[in-house]
Each structure stands twice: as C-alpha cells, then as structure tokens.
PQR file with spaces between the fields and no chain letter, atoms N, CA, C, O and H, PARSE charges and radii, in Angstrom:
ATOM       1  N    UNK     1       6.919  209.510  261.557 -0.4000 1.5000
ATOM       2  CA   UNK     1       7.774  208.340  261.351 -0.0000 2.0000
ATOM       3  C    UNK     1       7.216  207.521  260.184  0.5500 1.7000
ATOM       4  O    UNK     1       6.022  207.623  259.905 -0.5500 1.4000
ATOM       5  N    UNK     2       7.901  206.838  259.597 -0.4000 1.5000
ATOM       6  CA   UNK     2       7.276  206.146  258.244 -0.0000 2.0000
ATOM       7  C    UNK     2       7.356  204.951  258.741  0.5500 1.7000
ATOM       8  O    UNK     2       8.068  204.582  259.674 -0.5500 1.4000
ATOM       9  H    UNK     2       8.871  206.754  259.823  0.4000 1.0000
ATOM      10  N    UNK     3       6.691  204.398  258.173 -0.4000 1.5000
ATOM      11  CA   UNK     3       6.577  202.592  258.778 -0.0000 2.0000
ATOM      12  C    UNK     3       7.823  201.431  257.851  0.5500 1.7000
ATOM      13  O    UNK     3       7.548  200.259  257.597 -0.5500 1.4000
ATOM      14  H    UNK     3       6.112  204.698  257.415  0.4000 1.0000
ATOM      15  N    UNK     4       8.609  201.826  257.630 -0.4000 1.5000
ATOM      16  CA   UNK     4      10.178  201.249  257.034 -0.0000 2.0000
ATOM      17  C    UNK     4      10.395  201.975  258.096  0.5500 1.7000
ATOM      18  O    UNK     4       9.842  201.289  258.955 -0.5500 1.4000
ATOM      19  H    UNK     4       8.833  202.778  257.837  0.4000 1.0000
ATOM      20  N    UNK     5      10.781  202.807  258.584 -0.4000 1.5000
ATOM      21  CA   UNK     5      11.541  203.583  259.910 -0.0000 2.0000
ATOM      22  C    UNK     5      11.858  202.855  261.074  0.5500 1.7000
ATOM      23  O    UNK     5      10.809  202.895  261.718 -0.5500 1.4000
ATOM      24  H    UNK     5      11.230  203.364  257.886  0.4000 1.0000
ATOM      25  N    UNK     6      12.545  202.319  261.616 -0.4000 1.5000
ATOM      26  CA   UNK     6      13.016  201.461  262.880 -0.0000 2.0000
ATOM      27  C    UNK     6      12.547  202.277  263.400  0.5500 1.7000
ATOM      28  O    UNK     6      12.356  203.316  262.769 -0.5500 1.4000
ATOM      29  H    UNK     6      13.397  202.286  261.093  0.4000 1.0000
ATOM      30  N    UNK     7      11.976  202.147  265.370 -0.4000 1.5000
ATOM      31  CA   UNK     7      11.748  202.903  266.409 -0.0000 2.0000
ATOM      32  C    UNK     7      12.845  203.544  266.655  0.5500 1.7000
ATOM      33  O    UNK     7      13.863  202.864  266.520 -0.5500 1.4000
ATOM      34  H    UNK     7      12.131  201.303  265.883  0.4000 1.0000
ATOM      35  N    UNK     8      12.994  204.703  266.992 -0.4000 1.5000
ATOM      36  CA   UNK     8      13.951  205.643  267.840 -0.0000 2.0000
ATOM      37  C    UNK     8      13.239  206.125  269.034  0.5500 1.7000
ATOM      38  O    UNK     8      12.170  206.735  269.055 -0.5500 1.4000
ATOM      39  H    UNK     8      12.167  205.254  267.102  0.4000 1.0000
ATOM      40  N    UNK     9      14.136  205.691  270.238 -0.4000 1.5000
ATOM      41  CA   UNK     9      13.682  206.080  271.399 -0.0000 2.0000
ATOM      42  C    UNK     9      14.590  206.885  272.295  0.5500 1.7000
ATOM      43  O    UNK     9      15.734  206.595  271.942 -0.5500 1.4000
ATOM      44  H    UNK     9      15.005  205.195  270.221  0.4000 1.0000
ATOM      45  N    UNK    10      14.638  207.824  273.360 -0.4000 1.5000
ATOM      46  CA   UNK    10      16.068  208.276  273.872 -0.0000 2.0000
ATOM      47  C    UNK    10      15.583  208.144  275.009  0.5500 1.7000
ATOM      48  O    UNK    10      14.529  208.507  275.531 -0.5500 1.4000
ATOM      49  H    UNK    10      13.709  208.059  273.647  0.4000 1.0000
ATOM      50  N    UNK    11      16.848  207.339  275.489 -0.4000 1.5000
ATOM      51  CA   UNK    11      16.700  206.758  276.801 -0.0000 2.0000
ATOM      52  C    UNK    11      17.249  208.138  278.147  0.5500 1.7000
ATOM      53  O    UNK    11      18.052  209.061  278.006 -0.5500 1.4000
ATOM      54  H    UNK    11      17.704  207.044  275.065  0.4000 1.0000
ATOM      55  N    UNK    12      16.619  207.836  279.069 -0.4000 1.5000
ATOM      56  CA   UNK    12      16.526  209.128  280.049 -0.0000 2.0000
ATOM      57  C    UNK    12      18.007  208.792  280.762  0.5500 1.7000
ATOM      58  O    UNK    12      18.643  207.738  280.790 -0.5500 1.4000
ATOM      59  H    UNK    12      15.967  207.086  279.184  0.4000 1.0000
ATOM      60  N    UNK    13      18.333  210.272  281.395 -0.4000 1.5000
ATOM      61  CA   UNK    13      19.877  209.898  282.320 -0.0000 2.0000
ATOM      62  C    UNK    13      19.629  208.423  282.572  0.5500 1.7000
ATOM      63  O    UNK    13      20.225  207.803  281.692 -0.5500 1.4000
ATOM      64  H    UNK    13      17.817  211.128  281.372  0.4000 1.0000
ATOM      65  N    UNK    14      19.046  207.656  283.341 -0.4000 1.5000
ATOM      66  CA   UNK    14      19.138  206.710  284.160 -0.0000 2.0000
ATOM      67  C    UNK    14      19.338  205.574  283.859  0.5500 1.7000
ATOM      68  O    UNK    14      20.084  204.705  284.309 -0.5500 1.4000
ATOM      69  H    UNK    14      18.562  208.160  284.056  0.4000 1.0000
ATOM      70  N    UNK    15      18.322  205.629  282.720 -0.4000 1.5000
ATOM      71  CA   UNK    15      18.458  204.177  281.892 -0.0000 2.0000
ATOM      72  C    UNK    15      19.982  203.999  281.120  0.5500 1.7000
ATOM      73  O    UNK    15      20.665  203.006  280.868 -0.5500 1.4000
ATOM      74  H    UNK    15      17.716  206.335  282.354  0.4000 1.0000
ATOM      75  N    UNK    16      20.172  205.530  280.863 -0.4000 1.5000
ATOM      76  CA   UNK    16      21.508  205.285  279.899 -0.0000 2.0000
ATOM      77  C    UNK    16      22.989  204.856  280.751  0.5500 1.7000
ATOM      78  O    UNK    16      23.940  204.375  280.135 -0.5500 1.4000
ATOM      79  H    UNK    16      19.617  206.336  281.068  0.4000 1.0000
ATOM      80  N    UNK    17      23.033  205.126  282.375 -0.4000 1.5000
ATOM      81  CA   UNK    17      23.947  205.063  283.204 -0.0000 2.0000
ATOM      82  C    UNK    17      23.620  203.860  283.369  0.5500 1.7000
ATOM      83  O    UNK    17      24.620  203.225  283.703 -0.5500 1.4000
ATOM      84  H    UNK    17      22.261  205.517  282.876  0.4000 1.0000
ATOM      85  N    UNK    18      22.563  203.111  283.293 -0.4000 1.5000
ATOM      86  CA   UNK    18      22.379  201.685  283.956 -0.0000 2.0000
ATOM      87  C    UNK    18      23.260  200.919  282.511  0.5500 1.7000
ATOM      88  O    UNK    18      24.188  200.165  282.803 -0.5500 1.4000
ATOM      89  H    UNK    18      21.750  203.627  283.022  0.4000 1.0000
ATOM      90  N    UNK    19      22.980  201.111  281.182 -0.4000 1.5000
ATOM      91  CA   UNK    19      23.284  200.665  279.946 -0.0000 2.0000
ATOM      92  C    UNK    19      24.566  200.323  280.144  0.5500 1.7000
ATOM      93  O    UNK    19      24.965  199.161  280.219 -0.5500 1.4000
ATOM      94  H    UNK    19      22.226  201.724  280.945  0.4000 1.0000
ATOM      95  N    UNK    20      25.545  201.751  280.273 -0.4000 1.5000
ATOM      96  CA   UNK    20      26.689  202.101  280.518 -0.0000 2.0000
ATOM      97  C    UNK    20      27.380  200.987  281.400  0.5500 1.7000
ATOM      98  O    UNK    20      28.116  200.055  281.073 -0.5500 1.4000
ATOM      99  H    UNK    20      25.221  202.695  280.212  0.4000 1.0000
ATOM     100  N    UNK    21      27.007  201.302  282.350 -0.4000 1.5000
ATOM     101  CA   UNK    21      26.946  199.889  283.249 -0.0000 2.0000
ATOM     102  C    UNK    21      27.140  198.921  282.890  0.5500 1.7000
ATOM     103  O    UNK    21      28.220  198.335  282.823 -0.5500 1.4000
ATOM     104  H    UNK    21      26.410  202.059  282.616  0.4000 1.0000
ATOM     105  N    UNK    22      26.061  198.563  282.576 -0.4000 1.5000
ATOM     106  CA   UNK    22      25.949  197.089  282.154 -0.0000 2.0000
ATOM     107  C    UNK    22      26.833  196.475  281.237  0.5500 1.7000
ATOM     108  O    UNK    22      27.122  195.281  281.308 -0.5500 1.4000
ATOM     109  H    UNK    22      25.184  199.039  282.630  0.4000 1.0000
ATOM     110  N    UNK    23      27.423  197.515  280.080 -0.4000 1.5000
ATOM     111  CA   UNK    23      28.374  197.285  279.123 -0.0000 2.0000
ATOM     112  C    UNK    23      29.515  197.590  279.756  0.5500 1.7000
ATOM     113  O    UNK    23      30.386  197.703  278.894 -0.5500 1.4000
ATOM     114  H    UNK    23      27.187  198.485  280.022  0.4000 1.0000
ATOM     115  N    UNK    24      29.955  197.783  280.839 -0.4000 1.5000
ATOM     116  CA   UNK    24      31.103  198.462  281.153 -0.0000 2.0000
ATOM     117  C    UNK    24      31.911  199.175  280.158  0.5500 1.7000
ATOM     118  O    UNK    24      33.105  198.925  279.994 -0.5500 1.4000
ATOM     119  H    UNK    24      29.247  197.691  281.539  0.4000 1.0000
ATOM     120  N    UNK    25      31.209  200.141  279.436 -0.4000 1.5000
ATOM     121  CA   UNK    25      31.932  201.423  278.971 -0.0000 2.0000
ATOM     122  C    UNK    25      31.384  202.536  279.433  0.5500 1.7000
ATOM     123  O    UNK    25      30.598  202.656  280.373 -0.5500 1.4000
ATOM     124  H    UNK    25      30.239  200.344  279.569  0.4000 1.0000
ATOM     125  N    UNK    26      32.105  203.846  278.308 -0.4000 1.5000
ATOM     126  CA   UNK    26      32.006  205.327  278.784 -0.0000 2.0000
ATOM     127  C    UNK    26      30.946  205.691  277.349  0.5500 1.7000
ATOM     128  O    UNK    26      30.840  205.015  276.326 -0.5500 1.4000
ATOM     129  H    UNK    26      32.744  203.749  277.545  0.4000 1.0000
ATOM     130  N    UNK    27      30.346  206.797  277.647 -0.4000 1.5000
ATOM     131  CA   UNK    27      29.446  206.864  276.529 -0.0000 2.0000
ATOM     132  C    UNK    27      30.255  207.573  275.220  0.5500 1.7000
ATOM     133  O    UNK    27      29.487  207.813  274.288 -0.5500 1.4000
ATOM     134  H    UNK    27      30.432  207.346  278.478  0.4000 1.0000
ATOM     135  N    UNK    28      31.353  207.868  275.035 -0.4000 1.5000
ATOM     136  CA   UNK    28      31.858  207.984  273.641 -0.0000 2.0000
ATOM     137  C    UNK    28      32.480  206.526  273.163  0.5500 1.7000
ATOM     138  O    UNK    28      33.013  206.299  272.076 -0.5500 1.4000
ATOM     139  H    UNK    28      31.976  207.673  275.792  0.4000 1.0000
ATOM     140  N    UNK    29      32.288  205.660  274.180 -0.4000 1.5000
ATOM     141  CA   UNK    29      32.350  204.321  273.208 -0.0000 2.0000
ATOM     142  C    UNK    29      31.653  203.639  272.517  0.5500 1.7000
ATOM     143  O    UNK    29      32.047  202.650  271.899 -0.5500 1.4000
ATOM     144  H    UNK    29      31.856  205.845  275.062  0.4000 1.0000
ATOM     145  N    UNK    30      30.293  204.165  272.529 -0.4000 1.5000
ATOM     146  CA   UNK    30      29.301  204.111  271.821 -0.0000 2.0000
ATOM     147  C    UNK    30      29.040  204.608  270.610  0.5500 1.7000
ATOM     148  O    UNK    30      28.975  205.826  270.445 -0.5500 1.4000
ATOM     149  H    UNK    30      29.973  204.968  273.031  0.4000 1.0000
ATOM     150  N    UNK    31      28.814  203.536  269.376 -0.4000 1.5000
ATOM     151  CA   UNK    31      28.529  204.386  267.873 -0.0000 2.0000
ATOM     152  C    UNK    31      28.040  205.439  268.110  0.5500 1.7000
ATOM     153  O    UNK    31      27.663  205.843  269.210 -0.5500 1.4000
ATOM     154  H    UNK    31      28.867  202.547  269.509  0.4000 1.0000
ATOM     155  N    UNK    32      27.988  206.178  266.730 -0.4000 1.5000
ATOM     156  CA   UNK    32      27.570  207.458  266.702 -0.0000 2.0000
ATOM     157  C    UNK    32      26.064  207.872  265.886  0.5500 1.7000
ATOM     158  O    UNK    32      25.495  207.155  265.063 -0.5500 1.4000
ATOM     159  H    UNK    32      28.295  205.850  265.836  0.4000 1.0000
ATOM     160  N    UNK    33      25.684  209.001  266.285 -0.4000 1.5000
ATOM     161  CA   UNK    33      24.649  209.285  265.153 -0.0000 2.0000
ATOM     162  C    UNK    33      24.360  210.818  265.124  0.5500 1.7000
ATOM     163  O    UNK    33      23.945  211.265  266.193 -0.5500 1.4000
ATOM     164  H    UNK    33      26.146  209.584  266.954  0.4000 1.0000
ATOM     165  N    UNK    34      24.489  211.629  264.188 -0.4000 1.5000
ATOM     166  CA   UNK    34      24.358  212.822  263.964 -0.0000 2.0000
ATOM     167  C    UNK    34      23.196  213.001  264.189  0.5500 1.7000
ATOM     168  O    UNK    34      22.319  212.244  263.772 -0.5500 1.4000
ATOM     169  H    UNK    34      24.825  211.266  263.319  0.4000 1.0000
ATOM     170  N    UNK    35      22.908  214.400  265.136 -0.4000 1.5000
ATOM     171  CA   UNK    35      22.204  215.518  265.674 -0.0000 2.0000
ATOM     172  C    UNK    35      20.929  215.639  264.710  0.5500 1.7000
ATOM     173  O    UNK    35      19.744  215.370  264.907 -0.5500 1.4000
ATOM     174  H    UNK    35      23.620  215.014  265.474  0.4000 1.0000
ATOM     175  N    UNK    36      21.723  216.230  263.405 -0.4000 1.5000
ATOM     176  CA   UNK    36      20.644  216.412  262.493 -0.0000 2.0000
ATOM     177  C    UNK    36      20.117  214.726  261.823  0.5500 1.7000
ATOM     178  O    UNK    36      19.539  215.026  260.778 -0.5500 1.4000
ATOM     179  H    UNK    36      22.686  216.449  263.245  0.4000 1.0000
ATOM     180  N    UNK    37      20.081  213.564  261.929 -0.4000 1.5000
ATOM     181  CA   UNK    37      19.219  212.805  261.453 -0.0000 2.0000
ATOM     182  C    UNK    37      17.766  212.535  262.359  0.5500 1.7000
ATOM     183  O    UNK    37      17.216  212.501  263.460 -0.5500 1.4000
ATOM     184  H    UNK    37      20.550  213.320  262.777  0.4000 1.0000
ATOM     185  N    UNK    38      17.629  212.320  260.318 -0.4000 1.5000
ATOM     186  CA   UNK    38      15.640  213.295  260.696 -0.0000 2.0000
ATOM     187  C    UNK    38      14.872  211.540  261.423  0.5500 1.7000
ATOM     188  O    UNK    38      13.651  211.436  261.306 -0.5500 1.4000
ATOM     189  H    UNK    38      18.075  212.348  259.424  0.4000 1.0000
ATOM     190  N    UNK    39      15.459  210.616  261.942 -0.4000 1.5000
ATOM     191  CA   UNK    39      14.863  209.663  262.701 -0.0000 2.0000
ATOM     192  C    UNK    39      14.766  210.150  263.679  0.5500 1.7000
ATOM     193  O    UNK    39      13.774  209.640  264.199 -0.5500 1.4000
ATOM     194  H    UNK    39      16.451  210.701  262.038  0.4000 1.0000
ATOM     195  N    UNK    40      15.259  211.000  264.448 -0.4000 1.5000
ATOM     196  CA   UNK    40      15.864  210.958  265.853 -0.0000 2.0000
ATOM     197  C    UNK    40      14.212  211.981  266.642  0.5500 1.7000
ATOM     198  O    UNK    40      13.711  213.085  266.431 -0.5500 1.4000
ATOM     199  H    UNK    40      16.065  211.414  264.025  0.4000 1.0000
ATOM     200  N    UNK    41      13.965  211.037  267.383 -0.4000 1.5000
ATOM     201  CA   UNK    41      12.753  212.002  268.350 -0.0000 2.0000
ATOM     202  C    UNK    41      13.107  213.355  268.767  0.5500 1.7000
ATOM     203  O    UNK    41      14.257  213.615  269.120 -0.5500 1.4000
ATOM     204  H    UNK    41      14.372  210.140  267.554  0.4000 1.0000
ATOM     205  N    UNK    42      12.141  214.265  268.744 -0.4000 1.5000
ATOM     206  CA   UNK    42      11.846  215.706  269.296 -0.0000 2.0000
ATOM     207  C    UNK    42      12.531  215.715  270.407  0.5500 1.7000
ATOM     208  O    UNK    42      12.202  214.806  271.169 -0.5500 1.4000
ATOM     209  H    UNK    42      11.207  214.053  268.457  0.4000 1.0000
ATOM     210  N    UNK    43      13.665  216.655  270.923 -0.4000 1.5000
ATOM     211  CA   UNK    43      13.446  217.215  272.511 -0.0000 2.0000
ATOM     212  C    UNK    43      15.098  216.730  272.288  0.5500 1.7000
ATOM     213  O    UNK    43      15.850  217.487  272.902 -0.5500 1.4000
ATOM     214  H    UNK    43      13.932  217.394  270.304  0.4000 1.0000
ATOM     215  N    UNK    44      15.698  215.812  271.663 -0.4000 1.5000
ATOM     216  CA   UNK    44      17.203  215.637  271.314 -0.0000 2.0000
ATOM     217  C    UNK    44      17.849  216.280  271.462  0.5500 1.7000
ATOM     218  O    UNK    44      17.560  217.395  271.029 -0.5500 1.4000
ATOM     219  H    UNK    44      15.087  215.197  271.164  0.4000 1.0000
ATOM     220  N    UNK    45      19.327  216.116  272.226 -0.4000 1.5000
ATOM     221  CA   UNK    45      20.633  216.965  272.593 -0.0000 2.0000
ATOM     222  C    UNK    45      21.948  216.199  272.153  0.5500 1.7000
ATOM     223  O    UNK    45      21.986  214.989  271.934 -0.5500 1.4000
ATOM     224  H    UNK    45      19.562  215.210  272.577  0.4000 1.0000
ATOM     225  N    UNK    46      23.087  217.120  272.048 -0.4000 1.5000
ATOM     226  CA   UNK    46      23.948  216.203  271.970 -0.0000 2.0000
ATOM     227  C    UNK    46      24.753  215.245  273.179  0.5500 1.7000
ATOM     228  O    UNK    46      24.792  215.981  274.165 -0.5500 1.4000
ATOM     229  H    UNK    46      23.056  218.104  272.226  0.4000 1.0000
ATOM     230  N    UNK    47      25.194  214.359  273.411 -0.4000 1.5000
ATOM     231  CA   UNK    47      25.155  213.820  274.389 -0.0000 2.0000
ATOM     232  C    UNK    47      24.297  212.412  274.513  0.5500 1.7000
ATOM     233  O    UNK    47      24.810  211.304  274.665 -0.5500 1.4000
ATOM     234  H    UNK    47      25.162  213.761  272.610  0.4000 1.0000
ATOM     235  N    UNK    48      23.105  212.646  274.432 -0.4000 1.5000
ATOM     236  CA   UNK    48      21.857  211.740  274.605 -0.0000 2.0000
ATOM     237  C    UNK    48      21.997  209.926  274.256  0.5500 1.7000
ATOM     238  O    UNK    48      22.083  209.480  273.112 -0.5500 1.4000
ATOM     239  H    UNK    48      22.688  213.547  274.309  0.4000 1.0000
ATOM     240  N    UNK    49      21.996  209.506  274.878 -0.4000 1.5000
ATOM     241  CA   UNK    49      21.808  207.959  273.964 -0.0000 2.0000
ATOM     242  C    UNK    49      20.141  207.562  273.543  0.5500 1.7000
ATOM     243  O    UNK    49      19.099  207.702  274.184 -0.5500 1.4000
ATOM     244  H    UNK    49      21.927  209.869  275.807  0.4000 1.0000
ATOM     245  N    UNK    50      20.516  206.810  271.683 -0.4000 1.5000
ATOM     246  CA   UNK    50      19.225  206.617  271.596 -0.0000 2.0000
ATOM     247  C    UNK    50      19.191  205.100  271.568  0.5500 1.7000
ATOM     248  O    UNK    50      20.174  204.384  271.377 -0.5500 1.4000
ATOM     249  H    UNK    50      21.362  206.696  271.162  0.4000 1.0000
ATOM     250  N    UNK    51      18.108  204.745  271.752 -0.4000 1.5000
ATOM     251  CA   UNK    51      17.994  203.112  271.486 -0.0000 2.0000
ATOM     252  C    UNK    51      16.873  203.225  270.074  0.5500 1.7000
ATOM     253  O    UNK    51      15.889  203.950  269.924 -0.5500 1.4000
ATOM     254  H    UNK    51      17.310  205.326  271.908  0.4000 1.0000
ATOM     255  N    UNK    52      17.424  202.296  269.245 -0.4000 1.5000
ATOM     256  CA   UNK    52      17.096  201.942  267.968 -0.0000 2.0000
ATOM     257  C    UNK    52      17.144  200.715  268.008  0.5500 1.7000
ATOM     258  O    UNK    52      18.102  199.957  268.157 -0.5500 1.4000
ATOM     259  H    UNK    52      18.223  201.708  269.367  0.4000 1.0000
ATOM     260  N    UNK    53      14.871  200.317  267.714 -0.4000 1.5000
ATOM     261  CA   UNK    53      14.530  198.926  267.682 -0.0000 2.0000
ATOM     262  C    UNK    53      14.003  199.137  266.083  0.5500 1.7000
ATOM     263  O    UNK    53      13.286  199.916  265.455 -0.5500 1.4000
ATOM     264  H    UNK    53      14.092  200.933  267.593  0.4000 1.0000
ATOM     265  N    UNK    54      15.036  197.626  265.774 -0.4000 1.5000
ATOM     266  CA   UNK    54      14.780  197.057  264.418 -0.0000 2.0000
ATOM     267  C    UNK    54      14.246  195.643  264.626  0.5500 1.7000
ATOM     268  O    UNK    54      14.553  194.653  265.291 -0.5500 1.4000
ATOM     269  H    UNK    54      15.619  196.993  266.283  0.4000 1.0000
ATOM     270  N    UNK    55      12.984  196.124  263.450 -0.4000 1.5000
ATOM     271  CA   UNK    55      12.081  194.390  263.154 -0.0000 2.0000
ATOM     272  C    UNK    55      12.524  193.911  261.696  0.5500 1.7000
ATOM     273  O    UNK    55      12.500  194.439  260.584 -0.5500 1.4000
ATOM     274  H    UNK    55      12.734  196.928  262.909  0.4000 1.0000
ATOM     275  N    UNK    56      12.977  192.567  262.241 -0.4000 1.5000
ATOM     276  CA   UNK    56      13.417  191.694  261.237 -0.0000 2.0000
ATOM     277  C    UNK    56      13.526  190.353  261.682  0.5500 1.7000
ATOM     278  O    UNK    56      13.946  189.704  262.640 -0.5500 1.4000
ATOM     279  H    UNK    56      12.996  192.138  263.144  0.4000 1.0000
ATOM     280  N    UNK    57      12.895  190.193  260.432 -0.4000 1.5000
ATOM     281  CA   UNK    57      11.440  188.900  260.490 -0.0000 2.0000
ATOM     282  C    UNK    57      10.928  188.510  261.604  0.5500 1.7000
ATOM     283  O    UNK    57       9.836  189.029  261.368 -0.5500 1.4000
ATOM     284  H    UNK    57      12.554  190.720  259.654  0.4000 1.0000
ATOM     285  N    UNK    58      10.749  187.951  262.810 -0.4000 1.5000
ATOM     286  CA   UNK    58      10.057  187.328  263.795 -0.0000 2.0000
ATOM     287  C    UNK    58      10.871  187.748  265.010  0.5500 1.7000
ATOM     288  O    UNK    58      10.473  187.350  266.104 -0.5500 1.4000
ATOM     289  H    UNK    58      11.635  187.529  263.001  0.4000 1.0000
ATOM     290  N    UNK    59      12.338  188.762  264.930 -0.4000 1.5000
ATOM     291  CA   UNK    59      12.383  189.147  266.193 -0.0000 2.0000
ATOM     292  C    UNK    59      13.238  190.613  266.040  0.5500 1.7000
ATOM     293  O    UNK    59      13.895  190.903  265.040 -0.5500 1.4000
ATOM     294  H    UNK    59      12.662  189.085  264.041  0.4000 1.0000
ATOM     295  N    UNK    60      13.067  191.622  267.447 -0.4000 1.5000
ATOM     296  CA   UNK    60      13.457  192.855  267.048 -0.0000 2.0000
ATOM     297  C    UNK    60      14.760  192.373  267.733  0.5500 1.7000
ATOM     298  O    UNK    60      14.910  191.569  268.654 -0.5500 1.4000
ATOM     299  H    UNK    60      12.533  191.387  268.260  0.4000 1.0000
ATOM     300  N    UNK    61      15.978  193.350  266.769 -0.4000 1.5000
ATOM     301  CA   UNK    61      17.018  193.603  267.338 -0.0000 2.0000
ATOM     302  C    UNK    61      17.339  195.169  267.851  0.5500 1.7000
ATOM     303  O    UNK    61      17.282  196.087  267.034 -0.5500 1.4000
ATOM     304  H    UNK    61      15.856  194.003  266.021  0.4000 1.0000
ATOM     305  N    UNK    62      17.601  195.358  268.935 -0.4000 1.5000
ATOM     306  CA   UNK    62      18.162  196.923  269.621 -0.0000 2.0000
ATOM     307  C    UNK    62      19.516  197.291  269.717  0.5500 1.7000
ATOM     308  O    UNK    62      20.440  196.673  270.245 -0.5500 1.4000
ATOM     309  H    UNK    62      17.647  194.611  269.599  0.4000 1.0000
ATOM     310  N    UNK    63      19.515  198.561  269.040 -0.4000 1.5000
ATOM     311  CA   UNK    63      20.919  199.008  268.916 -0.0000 2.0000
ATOM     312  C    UNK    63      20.637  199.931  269.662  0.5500 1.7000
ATOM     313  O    UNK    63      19.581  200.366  270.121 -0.5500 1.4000
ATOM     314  H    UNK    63      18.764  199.063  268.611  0.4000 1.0000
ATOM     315  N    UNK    64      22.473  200.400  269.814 -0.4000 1.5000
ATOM     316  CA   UNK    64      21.951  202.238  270.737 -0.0000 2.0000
ATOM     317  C    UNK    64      23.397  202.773  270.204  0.5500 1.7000
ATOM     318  O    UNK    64      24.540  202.352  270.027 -0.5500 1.4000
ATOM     319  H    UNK    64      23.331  200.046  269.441  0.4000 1.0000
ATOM     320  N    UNK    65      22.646  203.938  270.063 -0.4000 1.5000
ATOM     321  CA   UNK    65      23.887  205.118  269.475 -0.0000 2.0000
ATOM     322  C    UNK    65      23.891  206.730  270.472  0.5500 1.7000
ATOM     323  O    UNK    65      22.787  207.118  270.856 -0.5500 1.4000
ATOM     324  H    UNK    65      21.717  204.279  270.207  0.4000 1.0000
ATOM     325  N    UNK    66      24.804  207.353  270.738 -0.4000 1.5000
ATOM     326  CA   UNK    66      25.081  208.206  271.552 -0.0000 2.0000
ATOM     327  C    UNK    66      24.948  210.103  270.236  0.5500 1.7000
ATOM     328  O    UNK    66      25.375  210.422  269.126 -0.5500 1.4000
ATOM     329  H    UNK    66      25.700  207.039  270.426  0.4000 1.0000
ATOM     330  N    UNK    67      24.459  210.493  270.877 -0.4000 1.5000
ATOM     331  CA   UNK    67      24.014  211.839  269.892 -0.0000 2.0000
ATOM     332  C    UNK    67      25.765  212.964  269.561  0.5500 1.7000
ATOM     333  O    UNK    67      26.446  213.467  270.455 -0.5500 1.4000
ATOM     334  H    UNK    67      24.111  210.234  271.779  0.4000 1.0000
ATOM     335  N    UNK    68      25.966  213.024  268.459 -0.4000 1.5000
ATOM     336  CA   UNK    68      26.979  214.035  268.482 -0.0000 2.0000
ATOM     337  C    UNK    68      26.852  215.022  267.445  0.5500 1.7000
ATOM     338  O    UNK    68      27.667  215.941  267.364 -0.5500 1.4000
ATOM     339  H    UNK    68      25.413  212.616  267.733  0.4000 1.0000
C-alpha cells in the first residue's frame, strides 16, 4: 500500500448485513468498484463490500463500495 493510498478494508458477511441494515438498502445500491483495482486487499470476490477510510486533515471520512 503506498502511504497517499486511503485504507481498504473488506468487511466480513456480517458486518456488511449489519451496514445494509443500517442503511436500509440492498447491496447493488451501493457504489461500485472494479475487481481488478490494485487498492483492493488480497482474498477479494465479487460481491464483497469494501470500506474505504480517507484522512483528510484532522478527521477520517469512510466510504464503502460493493466489488463487481
């Protein structure tokens, strides 16, 4: 990972059904992010949701994108 690189993390079944949840959607309502980008952690499927933490300036913001 390079240190400009935001964290990429992929959240396990559970966490991602709780997410789901919590947003009351379905997981293709979730942005997208291609399979092959070279951020994305080892062990990746399609399907998967990742959570992406960005630092900027004094606080992180978390996104999450669904693998296709």
């Amino acid at each position: 990972m390079h240190i400009l690189q935001p964290k990429h993390t992929k959240l396990d079944e559970k966490e991602g059904q709780k997410l789901l949840d919590k947003l009351n959607i379905s997981r293709s309502q979730l942005p997208k992010i291609f399979a092959g980008d070279v951020g994305l952690p080892e062990g990746c499927n399609v399907g998967d949701i990742i959570k992406i933490e960005r630092k900027e300036d004094d606080k992180i913001n978390i996104y999450f994108r669904v693998i296709v």
